[in-house]
N, C-alpha and C positions, 0 to 999 in steps of 0.2 A: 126805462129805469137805469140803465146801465150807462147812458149817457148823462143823466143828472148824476149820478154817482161821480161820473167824471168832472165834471161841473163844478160839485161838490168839492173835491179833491183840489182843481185849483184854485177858488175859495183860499182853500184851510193853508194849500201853501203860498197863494200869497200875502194871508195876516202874515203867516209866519217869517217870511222873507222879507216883512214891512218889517218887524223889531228884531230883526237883526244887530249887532253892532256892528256900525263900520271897521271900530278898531281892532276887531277879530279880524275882519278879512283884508287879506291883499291887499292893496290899491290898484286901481286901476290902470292901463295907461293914460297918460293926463290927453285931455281932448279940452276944446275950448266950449265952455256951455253954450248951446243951443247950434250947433255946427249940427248940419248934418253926416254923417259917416257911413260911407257904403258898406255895404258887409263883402261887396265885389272889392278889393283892394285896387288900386291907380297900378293903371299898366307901365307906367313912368318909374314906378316904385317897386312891382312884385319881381322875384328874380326867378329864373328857370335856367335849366340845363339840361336842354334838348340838345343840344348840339353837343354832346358829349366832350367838350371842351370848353371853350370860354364860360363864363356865365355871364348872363345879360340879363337887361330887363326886358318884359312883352315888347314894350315901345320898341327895344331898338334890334330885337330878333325879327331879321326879313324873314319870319315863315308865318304862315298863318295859325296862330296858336289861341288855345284857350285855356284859361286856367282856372279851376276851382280850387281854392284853399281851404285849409283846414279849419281855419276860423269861418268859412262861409259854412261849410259841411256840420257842426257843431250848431252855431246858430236855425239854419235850416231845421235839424233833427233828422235827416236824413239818416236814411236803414238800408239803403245797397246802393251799388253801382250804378245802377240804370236809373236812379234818382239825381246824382249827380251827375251827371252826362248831359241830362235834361235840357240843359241849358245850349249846349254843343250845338252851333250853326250845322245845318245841314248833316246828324249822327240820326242816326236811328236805332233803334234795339228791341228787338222783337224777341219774347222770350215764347222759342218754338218748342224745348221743354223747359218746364218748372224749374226755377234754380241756377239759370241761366241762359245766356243770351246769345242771338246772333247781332252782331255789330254790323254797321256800312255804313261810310262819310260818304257825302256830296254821290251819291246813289253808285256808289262800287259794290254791289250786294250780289252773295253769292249763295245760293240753298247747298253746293255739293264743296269736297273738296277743302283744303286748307281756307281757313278764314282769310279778309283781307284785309281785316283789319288789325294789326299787333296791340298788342295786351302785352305789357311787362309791369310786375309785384316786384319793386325794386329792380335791381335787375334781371330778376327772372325770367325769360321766355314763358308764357303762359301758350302751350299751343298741344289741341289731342289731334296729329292729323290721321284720317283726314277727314276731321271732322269741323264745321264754322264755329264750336260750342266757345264760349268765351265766360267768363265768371262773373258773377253780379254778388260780391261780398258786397258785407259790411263796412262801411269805410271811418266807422268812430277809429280815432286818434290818428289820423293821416296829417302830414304834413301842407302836401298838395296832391292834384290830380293834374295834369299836364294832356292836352290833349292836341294832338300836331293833325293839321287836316292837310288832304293831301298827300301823294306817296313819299315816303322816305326809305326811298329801299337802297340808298348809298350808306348809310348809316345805322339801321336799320333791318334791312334785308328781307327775309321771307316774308310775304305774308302782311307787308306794311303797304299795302297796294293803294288803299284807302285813306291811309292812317296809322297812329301810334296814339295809346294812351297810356300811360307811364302811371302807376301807381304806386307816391312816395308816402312811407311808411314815416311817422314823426320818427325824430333822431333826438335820442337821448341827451338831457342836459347834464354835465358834469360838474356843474358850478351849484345847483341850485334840488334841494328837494320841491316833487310836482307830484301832486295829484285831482284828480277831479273822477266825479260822478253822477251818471244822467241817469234819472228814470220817467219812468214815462207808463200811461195807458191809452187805448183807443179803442173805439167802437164803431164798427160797420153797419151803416143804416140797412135796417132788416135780416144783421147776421150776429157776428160775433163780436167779442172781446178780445183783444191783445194789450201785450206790455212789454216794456224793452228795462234791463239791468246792467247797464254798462259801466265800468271803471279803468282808471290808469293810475299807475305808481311809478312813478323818475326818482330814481335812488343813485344818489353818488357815491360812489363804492371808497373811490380816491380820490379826491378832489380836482376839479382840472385831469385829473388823467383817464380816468374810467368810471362810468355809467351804467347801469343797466335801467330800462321802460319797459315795463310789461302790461299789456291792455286788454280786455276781451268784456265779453258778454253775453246776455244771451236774449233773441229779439223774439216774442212770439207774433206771428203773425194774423189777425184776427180773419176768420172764412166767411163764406158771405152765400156759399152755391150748396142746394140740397140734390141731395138722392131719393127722391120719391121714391120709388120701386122696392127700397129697402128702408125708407125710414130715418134716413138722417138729415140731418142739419147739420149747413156751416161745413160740410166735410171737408175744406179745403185750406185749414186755419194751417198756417208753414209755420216752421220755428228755424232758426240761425244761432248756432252757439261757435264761438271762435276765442282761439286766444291767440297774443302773439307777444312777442319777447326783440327786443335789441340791446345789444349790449355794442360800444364804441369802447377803446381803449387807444388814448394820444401820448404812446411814449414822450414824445418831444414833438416840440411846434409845427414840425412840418413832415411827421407820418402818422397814421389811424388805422387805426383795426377796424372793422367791423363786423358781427355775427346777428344773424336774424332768423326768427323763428313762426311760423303762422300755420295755424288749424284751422279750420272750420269744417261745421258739419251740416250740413240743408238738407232738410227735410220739408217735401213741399207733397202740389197736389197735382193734378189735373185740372187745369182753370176755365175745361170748356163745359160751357149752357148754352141754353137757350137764353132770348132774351128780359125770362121772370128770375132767372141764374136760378134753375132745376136742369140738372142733367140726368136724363134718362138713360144710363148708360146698362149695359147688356152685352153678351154673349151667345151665340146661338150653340144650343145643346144636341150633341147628334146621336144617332143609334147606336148604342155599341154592338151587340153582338156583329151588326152588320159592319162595324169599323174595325173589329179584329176578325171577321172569316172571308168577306172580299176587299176591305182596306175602303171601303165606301164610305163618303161623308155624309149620312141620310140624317138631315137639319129633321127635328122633332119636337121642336120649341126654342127658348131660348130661358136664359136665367141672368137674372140682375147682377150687378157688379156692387162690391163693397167700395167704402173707401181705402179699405186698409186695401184694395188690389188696385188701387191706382194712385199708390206712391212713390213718388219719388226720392230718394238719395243720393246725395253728392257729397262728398268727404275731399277735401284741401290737404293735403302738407306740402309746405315750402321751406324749404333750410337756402339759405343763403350767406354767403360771407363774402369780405373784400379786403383789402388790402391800399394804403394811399401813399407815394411817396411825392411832396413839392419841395422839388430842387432850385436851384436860381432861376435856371430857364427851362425847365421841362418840369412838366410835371405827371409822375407814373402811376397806372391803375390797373388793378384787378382781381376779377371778382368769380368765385366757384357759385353755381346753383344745382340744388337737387328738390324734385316736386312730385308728388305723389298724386292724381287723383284716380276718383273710384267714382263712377256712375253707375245706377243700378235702379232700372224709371221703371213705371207699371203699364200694365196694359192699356192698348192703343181701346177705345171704348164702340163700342157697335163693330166690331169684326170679327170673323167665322173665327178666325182665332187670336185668342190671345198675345202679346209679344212682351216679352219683358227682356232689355237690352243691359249687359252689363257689362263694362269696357272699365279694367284697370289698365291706369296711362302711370309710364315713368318718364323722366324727363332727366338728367343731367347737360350742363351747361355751363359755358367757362370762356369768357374774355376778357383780354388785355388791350390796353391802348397805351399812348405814350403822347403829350400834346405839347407843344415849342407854344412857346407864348412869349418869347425873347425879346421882339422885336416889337414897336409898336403899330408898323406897317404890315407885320407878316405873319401867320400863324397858321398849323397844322394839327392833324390828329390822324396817327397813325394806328391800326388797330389789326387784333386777329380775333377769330369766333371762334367756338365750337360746342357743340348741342349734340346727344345722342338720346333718343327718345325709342321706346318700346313699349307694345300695349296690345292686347287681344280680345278682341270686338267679340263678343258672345250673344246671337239672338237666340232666346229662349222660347219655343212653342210652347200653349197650353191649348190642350184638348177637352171641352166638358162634353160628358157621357152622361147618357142615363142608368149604366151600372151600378149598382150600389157596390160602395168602398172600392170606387173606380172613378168618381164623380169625375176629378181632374187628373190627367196625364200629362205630366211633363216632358218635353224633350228637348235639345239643343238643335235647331234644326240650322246653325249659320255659326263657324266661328273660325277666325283667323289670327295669326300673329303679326301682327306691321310693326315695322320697326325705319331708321330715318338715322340715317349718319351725316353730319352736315360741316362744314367748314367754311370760314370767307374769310376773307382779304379787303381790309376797306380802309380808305383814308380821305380828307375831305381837308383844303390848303384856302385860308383867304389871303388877300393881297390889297390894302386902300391903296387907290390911286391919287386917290387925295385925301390926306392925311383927316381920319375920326370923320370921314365926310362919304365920300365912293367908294366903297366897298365892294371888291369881287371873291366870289368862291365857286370853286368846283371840288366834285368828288366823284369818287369811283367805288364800286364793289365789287369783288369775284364771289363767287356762291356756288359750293356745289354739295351736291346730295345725292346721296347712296341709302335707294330705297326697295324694299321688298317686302313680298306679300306670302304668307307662309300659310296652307290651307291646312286646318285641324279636325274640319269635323269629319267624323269616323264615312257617313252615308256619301259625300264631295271624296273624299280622299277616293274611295273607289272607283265612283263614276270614271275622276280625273285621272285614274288608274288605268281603268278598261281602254282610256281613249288615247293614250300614250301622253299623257297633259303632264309636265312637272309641275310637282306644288307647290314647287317655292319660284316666284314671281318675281326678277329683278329689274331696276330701270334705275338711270343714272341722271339727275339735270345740273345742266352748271351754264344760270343764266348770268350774264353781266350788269352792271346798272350803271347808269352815270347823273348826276346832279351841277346844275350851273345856275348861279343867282346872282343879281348885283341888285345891289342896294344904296339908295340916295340919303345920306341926313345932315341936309342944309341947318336945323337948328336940331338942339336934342329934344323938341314938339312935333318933330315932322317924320317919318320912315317913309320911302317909297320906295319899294323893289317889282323885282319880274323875276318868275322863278323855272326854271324846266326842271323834272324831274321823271323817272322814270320808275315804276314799281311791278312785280310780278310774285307769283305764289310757285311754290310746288307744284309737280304734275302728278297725278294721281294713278293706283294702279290697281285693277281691276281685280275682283277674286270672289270666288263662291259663284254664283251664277251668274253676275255679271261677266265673269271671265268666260264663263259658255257661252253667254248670249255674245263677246266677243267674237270667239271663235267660228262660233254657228254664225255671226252676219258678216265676216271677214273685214272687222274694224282692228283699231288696236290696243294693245293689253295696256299700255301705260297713255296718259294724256301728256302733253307737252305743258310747260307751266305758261300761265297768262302772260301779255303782255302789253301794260297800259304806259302809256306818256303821258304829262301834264303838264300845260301851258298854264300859268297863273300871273296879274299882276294887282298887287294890294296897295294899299297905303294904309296908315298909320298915322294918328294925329291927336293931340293934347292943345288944348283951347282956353280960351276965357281965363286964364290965371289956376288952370287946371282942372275947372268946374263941368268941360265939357271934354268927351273924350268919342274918337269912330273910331271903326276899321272898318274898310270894303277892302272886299280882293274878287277880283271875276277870273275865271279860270274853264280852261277847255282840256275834256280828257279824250283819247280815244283809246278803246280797250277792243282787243283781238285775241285768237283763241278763245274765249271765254270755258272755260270746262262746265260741264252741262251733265244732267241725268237724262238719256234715253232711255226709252220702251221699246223691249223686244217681246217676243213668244217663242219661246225654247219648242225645237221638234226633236224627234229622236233622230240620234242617238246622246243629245247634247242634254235631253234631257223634256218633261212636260210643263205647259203654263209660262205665265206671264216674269218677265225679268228686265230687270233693270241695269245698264254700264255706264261708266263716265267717256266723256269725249270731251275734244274741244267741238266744237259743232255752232258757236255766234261770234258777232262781233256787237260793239255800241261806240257810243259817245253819247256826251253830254257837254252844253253851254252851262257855265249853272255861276252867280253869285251870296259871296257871306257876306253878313253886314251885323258889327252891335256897336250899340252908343249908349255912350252913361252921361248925365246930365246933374251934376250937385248944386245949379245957380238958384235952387228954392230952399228959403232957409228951411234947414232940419229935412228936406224931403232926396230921395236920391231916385232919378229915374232910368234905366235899362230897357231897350229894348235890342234883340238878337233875331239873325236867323238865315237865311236860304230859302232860294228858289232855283230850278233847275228842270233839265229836259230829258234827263238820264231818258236811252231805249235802243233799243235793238236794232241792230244795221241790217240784220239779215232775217229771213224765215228758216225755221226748224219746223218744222211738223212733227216729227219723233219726237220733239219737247215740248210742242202745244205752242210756241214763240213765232209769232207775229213780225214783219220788219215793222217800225214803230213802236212797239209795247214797250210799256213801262218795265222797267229793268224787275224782277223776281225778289220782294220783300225790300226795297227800296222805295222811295219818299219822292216827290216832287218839291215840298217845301215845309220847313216847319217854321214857327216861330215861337217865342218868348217875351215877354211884357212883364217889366216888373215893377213896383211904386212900393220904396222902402223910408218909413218912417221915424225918426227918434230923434227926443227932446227928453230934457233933463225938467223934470215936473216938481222934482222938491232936491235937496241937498244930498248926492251922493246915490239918486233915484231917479234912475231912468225909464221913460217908457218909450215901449217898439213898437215897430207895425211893420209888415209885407204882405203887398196884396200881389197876386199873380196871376197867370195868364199864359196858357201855353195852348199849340198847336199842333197839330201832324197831318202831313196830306195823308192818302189812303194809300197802300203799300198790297200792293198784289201777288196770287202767286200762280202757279201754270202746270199743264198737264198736259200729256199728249192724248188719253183719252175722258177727257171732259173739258167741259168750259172753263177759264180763268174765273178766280173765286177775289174778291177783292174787301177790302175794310172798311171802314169810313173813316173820312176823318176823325180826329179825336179831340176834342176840346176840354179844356180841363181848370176850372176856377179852385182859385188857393188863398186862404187868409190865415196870417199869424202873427199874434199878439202876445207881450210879455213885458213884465216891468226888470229889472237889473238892479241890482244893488250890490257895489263890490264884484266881487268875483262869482255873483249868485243871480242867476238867469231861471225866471220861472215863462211857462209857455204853453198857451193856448193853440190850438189850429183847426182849418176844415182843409180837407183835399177833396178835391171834385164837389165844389160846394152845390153844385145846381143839379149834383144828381143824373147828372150825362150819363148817358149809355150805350154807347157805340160799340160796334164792332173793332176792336181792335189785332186780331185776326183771325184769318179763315184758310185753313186747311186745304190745299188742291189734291189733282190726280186720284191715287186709289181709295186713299183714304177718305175724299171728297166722297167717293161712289159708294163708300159705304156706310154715310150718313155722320161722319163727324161732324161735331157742334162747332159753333166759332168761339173764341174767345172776345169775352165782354169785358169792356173798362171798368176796373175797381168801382163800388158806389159808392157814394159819399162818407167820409171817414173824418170823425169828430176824436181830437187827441188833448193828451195835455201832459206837460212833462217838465223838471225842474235839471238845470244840471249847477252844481259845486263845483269851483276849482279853489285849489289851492297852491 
């Protein structure tokens, strides 16, 4: 019922978008009838500014880059981050909890410890260390999404081991009043209903001088997984509401202000079942009297889990501002950020107890550069960092009882204060040796970090008391990095480089019981940060009159230290039971190639296809980590792919009609334990179709996602939580949508 209603729905808007008048709307940009138009824009044409200096276009940046636009994001309908990534040669993104994601390119994938792959909201540093957690917003009214594969930690720095994705906020027009509006509904084959309310308003305050764009919405997410044991359906339906704000002001031609503003709040579920998407989730309930007269855990049953206690929240603020001055020959930047998040997940499901995790992170953050761009042979960018982040990791214990008005017992049984002071030095100088043709560049980073672990909870503060431990944990790292590329472009259709690059993370530092199991095994309190190198060489190419477009780039990493979770077992005096510490404890490498090519030589049709293959694994054995020499790298990909066939023609006067059909892939991503076996996914396959006629500035839209109904494992839980029967996570079911958006 709820799918014909939708049915219905596109129906009634697209009479209503057939009798529109042209002369109300906009016009278009002029395109030549029956051409076909990728919604991927030509890499010859799109511009970036990765390189935090020049700007270029895909084609003629030697790095391996991928870009999704704004207009492709829109088009799409696309409702978070990990939707547009999708596309990303060899990206993965594994959402370990609800609401967000762990990232890893070309298989740099880490479970512990600072992410490695960077995430910046404008310029924001997006990073909770030390944890992988990275954000899967909403990405309606973005600009672009820029995503650099490969490490960039000359430029870059922490945490960009794998990568960089750069998420640019659209930039206010000061010439011109914008607005537009998307809504949308969808229904989950054998679950639920959602709908998304999104809009934007560009108001020119001053003509040419100052702007404000303000945009937000709110996305509900339809649920698909029951609760038998209590009786619900669908419990898992998420919603996303955000808003965000930019204002630009250009006194004169060649300085800009900038200020920006962004919310959001996720509210999501727990997305593991079985494979009927029923999850039996539960609690074991124990004796009280006998848990307050001898502290004994005597299990007496167990009692179901709500949905309301396996929710998740995540809360966003970001404030950002910049400053721009271009001079003759230099031109000067810089920019303040401040970032607020709040995580606050629900309990883990089938375990003796409860755990509800809740970690407020601050972030302030502040760089300068300065770029000579004088010469036409020669150019630099000179730059300084700095980031101060704070935030206190709180695990909350729940105990269920059979006492009455005693049922649940809460307590904090884990919580500490980290905090992260950082600084770098980095600059990055090219040199043609032959003029707009041979290009060489190198660059350098200094990085250092001033980090400590500050123990709060009242029962820890003791123990660490009695044993002579101080509670505040300090360690110092200050890795270097260096980057060298040269690049060939015989014509402006050709790019061939070779690239070395080097990237490493933070080292992490041990507290709460991993600092005892420290202690007690005579390891050490702080890990050393990672250290990966990368050989890469790509090419870049424009064809047929620009109808045909590659890139291949093959590339060899090898990564040392790797920081890891061990298993110990705490004795006295250090304390009882099982514990966990970080180390460096592996090494890997990986052979691995990207490859995408778009193809426009069929009238009206544009075809894409993208992706990665690779050998990512472990050079050594761990047995405290459950790691194998050979194993596949820990929530890392052997290969994904993409396939795309986009279609549109102009079928009557000022009335277009669309098509994309899709096609994506993911090898299986594993993950490990020291006491159980490796728990693994399956591949994931996943059919897509979307259809829509246009008229003006008026886009109405059909879609299916996972049109065949696939149902894989997409993943599975290792180690303790393995042992204690958690479910895996199953691929979305088949999801039928339909949605119109307006601009003006």
């Amino acid at each position: 019922m709820l799918k014909n209603n939708a049915f219905s729905g596109v129906s009634a808007l697209v009479l209503g978008l057939a009798l529109l008048d042209p002369a109300r709307v906009a016009a278009q940009e002029s395109r030549a009838p029956g051409t076909a138009i990728s919604s991927e824009t030509d890499i010859s044409e799109i511009v970036v500014t990765a390189s935090k200096g020049e700007s270029q276009t895909v084609l003629r940046t030697p790095l391996a880059i991928n870009v999704v636009t704004g207009q492709t994001i829109a088009e799409k309908g696309y409702t978070s981050l990990t939707e547009v990534l999708a596309a990303t040669p060899g990206l993965v993104a594994v959402e370990t909890i609800p609401g967000s994601s762990d990232l890893n390119i070309r298989g740099i994938a880490a479970i512990v410890g600072d992410p490695t792959v960077g995430v910046y909201i404008d310029d924001l540093p997006f990073i909770v260390p030390p944890t992988t957690i990275q954000p899967n917003l909403n990405p309606y009214d973005l600009d672009r999404v820029e995503v650099l594969r490969g490490p960039q930690g000359t430029l870059y720095g922490a945490g960009a081991m794998g990568g960089v994705i750069r998420v640019l906020n659209a930039k206010p027009q000061t010439d011109r009043v914008q607005m537009s509006v998307n809504l949308g509904s969808s229904t989950v084959d054998k679950g639920g209903a959602g709908y998304k309310a999104q809009g934007m308003i560009n108001i020119p305050i001053v003509r040419d001088k100052l702007a404000v764009r303000v945009s937000g919405g709110y996305v509900k997410t339809p649920g698909y997984i029951d609760l038998p044991l209590v009786g619900e359906t669908n419990f898992n339906t998420g919603s996303n509401s955000d808003i965000r704000a930019k204002a630009i002001y250009t006194p004169t031609n060649n300085t800009e202000f900038g200020f920006s503003f962004f919310h959001a709040n996720i509210k999501s579920h727990a997305s593991y079942s079985d494979s009927s998407y029923d999850f039996n989730a539960k609690n074991e309930i124990f004796d009280g009297p006998a848990l307050f007269t001898t502290g004994s855990l005597v299990d007496v049953g167990d009692r179901p889990l709500k949905g309301s206690e396996l929710t998740n929240f995540l809360k966003y603020d970001f404030y950002t501002t910049y400053a721009k001055v271009d001079l003759d020959k230099v031109h000067l930047y810089g920019t303040a950020s401040y970032g607020k998040i709040t995580m606050d997940t629900g309990g883990y499901e089938q375990a003796a107890v409860a755990l509800n995790v809740l970690y407020p992170y601050k972030t302030r953050s502040a760089e300068v550069r300065a770029t000579y761009a004088g010469s036409d042979r020669f150019g630099t960018t000179l730059g300084a960092f700095y980031l101060k982040s704070t935030g206190e990791g709180q695990i909350g214990s729940r105990l269920f009882t059979n006492l009455p008005g005693l049922e649940e017992i809460d307590s904090v049984s884990g919580s500490n204060r980290i905090s992260s002071d950082q600084y770098a030095l980095f600059g990055e100088a090219y040199y043609y040796l032959i003029p707009d043709t041979l290009k060489m560049t190198a660059g350098l980073r200094y990085f250092h970090d001033n980090r400590s672990v500050v123990e709060k909870e009242p029962g820890a503060i003791a123990l660490l008391n009695s044993l002579g431990i101080p509670l505040v944990q300090k360690a110092t790292f200050s890795p270097t990095t260096k980057r060298f590329n040269i690049s060939y472009t015989p014509t402006p259709n050709l790019n061939l480089y070779v690239n070395y690059a080097e990237g490493f993370r933070s080292g992490t530092l041990n507290g709460g019981p991993g600092l005892l199991a420290v202690l007690q095994d005579g390891g050490v309190v702080a890990t050393q940060p990672d250290d990966l190198k990368s050989y890469e060489a790509g090419a870049k190419m424009r064809t047929l009159d620009g109808r045909l477009t590659f890139e291949l780039t093959g590339y060899y990493w090898k990564w040392k230290d790797i920081q890891v979770s061990l298993n110990s077992i705490l004795h006295p005096p250090y304390g009882i039971g099982p514990a966990t510490y970080f180390a460096n404890a592996s090494t890997g490498d990986s052979f691995g190639l990207d490859f995408a090519t778009t193809f426009t030589g069929i009238k009206n049709l544009t075809l894409s296809v993208s992706g990665n293959v690779n050998n990512n694994r472990y050079t050594e054995n761990q047995p405290t980590a459950g790691l194998q020499k050979g194993d596949q790298i820990g929530l890392a990909s052997r290969y994904n792919l993409l396939a795309t066939a986009s279609w549109r023609k102009e079928v009557a006067r000022d009335l277009n009609a669309v098509a994309t059909l899709s096609y994506s892939l993911m090898g299986p991503v594993w993950t490990y334990g020291a006491f159980t076996p490796p728990t693994r996914s399956d591949p994931v396959r996943t059919l897509g179709l979307r259809l829509g006629v246009e008229r003006g500035r008026a886009l109405v839209s059909i879609y299916g996602d996972n049109l065949l109904n696939a149902n894989h494992v997409s993943f599975a839980f290792g180690d303790a939580i393995y042992l204690l029967g958690a479910a895996p996570v199953y691929q979305r079911p088949r999801t039928i949508g339909a949605e119109i958006t307006l601009k003006y």
